[in-house]
N, C-alpha and C positions, 0 to 999 in steps of 0.2 A: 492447404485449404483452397489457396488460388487456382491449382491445378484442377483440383477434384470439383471445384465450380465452371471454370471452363468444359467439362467435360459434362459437368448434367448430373453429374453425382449429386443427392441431396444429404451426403452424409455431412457435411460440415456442419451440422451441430452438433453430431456425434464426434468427428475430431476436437472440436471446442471443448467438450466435456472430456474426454479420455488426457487430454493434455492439462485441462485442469485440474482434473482429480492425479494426474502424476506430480504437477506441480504442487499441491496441498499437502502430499505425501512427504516431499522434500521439506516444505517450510514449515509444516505444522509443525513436527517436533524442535525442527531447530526452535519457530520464537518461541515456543513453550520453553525449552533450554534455556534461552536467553531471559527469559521472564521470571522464571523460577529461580538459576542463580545469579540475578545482575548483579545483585552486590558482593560475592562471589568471587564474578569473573570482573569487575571496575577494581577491586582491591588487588587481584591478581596482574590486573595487567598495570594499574597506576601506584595507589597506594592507599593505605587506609586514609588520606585524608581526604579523596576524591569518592568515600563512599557515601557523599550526601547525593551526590550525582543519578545513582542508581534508579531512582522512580522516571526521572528521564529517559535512563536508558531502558526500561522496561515500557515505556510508553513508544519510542523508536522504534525497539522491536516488535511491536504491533503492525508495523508496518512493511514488514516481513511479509506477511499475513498475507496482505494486499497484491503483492507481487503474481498470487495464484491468478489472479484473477486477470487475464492478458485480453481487455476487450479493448484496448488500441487497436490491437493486431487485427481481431474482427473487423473492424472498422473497414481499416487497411484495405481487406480484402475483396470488400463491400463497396471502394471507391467514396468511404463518407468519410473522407480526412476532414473534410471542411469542419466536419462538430468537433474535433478535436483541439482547435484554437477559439471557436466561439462558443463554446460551451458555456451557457449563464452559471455553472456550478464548480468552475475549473475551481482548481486552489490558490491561484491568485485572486480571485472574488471578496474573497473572505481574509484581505488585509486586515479590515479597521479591527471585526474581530478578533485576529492572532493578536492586534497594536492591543484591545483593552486585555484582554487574556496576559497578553507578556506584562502588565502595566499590575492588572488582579494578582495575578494565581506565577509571575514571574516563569521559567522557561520551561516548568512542567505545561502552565497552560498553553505557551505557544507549539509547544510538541503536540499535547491532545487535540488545538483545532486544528493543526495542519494536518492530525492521522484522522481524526474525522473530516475534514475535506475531503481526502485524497478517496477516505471510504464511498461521503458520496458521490465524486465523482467517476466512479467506477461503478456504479451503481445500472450502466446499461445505457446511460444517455437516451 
């Protein structure tokens, strides 16, 4: 992308999208897979007593998902690293709520706020 903006090319949004939609292709099925058989695949690799574990791991693999979406790199290429440490919506932000979530809803909750943090801050900045 850095090259093709040197150069006056306006296609970088069109590589933005064609590399995202490649990446969406890779991880859509895998965290579907992963979501579908967590419990499944936690018995297979541990053992049946670690299958209370599974909603955890289907909530991690949601964040799989997330991965398609590479707007650091954007950023990157845009010279706007600077939002990328002060960003009001990073996922360190949102300690106190993972503290009461871990505290409520124990490690399924601090999984879900840290996959919805991470959601929105990817969300374009």
């Amino acid at each position: 992308m850095q090259e093709r903006l040197a150069t006056g090319d306006t296609a970088v949004l069109r590589i933005w999208h064609d590399t995202t939609w490649k990446l969406a292709l890779l991880f859509l099925p895998l965290a579907a897979f992963l979501m579908v058989d967590a419990r499944e695949i936690i018995v297979f690799l541990f053992t049946k007593r670690y299958s209370a574990s599974a909603p955890i791991f289907m909530v991690w693999s949601a964040m799989i998902l997330l991965a398609s979406l590479q707007v650091d790199g954007v950023m990157r290429v845009f010279a706007q690293t600077r939002f990328l440490l002060y960003s009001p919506d990073a996922p360190g932000d949102y300690r106190g709520l993972i503290h009461w979530s871990l505290v409520e809803f124990h490690l399924l909750g601090a999984a879900l706020v840290t996959v919805l943090a991470t959601c929105f801050s990817k969300r374009g900045r």
